[in-house]
C-alpha positions in Angstrom: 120.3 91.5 103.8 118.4 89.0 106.1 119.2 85.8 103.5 122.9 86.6 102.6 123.5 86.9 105.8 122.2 83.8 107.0 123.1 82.1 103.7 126.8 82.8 104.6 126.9 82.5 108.2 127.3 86.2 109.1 126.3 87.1 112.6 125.4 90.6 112.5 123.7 93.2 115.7 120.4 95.1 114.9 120.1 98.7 116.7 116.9 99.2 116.7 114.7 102.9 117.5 111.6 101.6 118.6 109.1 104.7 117.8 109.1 104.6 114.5 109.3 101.1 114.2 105.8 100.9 116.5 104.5 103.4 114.7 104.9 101.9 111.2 104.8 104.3 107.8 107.5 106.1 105.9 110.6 108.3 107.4 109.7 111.7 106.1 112.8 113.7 107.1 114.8 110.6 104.8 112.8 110.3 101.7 112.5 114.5 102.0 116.6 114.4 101.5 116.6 111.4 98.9 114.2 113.1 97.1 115.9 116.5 97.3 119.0 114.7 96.0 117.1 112.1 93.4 115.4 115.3 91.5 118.9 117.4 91.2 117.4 120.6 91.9 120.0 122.2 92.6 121.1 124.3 95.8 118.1 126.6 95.1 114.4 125.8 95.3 111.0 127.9 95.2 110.4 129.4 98.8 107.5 127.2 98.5 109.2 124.2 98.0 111.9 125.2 100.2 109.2 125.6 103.1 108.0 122.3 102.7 111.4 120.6 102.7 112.6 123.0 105.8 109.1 121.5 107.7 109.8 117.4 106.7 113.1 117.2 107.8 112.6 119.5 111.2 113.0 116.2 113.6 111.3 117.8 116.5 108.2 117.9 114.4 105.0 115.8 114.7 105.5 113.0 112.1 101.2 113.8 110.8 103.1 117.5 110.4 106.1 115.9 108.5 104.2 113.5 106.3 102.2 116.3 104.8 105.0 118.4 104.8 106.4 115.8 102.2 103.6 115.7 100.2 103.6 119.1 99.7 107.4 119.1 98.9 107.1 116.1 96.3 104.0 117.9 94.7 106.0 121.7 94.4 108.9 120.0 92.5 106.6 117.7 90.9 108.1 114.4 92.0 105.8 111.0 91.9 107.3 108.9 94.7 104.7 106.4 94.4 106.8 103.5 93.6 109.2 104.1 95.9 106.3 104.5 98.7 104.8 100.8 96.9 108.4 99.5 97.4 108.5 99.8 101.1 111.6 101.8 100.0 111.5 104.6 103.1 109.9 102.5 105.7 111.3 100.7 108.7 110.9 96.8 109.0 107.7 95.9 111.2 107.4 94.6 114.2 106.8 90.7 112.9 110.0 90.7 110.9 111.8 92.6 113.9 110.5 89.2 115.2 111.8 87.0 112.3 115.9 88.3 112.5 115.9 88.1 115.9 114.1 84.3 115.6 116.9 83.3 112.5 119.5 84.2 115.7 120.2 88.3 114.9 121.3 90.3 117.9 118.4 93.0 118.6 120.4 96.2 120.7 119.4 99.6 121.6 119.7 102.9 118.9 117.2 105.1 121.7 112.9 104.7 121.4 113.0 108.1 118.7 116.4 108.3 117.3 117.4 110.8 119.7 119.9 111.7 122.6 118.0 114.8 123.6 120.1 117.1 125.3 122.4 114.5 126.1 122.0 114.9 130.1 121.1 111.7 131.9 117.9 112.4 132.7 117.2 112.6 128.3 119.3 109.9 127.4 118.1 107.5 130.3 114.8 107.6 129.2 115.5 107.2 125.7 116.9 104.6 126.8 114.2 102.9 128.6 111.9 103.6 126.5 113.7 101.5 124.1 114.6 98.7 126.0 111.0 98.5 127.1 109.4 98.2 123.3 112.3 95.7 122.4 111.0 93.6 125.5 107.5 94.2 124.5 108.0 93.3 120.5 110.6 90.0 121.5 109.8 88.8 124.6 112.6 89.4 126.7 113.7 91.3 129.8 114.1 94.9 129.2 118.2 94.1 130.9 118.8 92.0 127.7 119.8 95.2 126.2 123.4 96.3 126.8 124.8 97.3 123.8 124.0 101.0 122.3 124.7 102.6 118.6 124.4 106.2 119.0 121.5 107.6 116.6 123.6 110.0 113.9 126.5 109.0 116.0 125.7 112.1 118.5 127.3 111.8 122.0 130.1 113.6 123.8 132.7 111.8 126.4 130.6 113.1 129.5 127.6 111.4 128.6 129.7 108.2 126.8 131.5 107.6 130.6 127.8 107.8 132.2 125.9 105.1 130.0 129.2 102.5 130.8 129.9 103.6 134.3 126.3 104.9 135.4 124.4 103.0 133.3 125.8 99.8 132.7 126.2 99.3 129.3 128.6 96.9 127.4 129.4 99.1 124.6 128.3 102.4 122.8 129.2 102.4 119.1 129.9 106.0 117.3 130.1 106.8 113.9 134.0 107.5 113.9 135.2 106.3 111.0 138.1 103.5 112.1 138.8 100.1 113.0 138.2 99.3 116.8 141.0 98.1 118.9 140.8 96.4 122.1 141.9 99.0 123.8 139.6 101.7 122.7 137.1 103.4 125.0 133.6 101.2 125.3 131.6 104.1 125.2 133.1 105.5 122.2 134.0 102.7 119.5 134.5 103.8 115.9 133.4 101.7 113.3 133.5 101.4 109.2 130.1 102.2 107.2 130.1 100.2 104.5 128.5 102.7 101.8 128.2 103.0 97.8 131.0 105.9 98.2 134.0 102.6 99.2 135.1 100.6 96.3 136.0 97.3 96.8 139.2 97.4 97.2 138.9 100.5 99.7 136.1 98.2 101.6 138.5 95.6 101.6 141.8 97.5 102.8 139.5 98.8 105.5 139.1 95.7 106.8 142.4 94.6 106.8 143.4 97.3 108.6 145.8 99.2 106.3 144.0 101.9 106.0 143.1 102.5 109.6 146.7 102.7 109.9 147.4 105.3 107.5 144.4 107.1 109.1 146.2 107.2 112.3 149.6 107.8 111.4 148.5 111.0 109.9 146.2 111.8 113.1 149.3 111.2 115.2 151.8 113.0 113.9 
């Protein structure tokens, strides 16, 4: 997206998990659901198959455990993912283009160090936090305070945790993934926003942005 946006003079805010990006290599628990959906197998699989799906996508697992767990799953249901593992397809950026959108005047923010909000108590989602802010510092050169603007991984949160990362916490604003247009007077540490996904048309894309059917969304919710 890097060239369009630049080519049209889009500004545009990166939330960036840090683990994973450090860490380098494919998502497991992702290409395990794309490749669950790619193949059309169906709701059923082989319990062996099933096993080894059930193990890559189980977040709290160690990614070794997950990796393998996806090899196993692409080699029950026969599935060569090869070229998509060539392509980069399932990986995050690295570090040095991190380094590039941020350089070509990108906004770098905070999405939590392992795509996670824990328990959602302070004490989990504070260190998420730093840890974050910490490896953006580290990979850009900048003070870890730089960071004041959160998207919440998966969109998880709840309003008790929302009012402690503005109030407590400091920061500017926590984005959720509420589907709707936000208004100035919306909550900071709950904004809704508008994926932008192959399931909009154009013209649904484009009424979404003009607000209409925002609207319509909250007439309905209203009343």
């Amino acid at each position: 997206m890097m060239p369009e946006l630049v080519q049209y003079g889009y500004p545009a805010t990166l939330y960036v998990d840090t683990a994973q990006l450090e860490r380098g290599g494919i998502v497991p628990h992702v290409m395990a659901r794309y490749i669950r959906q790619a193949a059309d197998l169906g709701p059923a699989l082989a319990p062996e198959a099933e096993a080894a799906f059930a193990a890559a996508i189980e977040i709290a697992r160690p990614y070794g455990e997950k990796c393998e767990a996806l090899e196993r799953f692409a080699a029950a249901i026969g599935f060569d993912f090869g070229p998509y593992r060539a392509a980069r397809a399932f990986e995050y950026m690295r570090p040095d283009e991190l380094v590039a959108l941020a350089s070509a005047g990108f906004d770098v923010q905070l999405h939590t160090h392992n795509h996670t909000m824990g328990d959602l108590s302070p004490a989990a989602v504070g260190a998420e936090l730093d840890a974050n802010a910490a490896a953006l510092a580290r990979l850009l050169g900048r003070a870890p305070d730089s960071c004041t603007h959160l998207c919440y991984p998966s969109g998880v949160t709840d309003p008790a945790i929302a009012e402690w990362i503005i109030v407590e916490r400091g920061i500017g604003s926590a984005t959720t993934t509420v589907r709707a247009v936000a208004a100035p007077t919306d909550f900071a540490g709950l904004l809704p926003r508008l994926i932008d996904g192959d399931n909009d048309s154009e013209i649904e894309f484009e009424a979404e942005m003009r607000g209409f059917i925002d609207n319509f969304r909250r007439t309905f919710t209203t009343h």
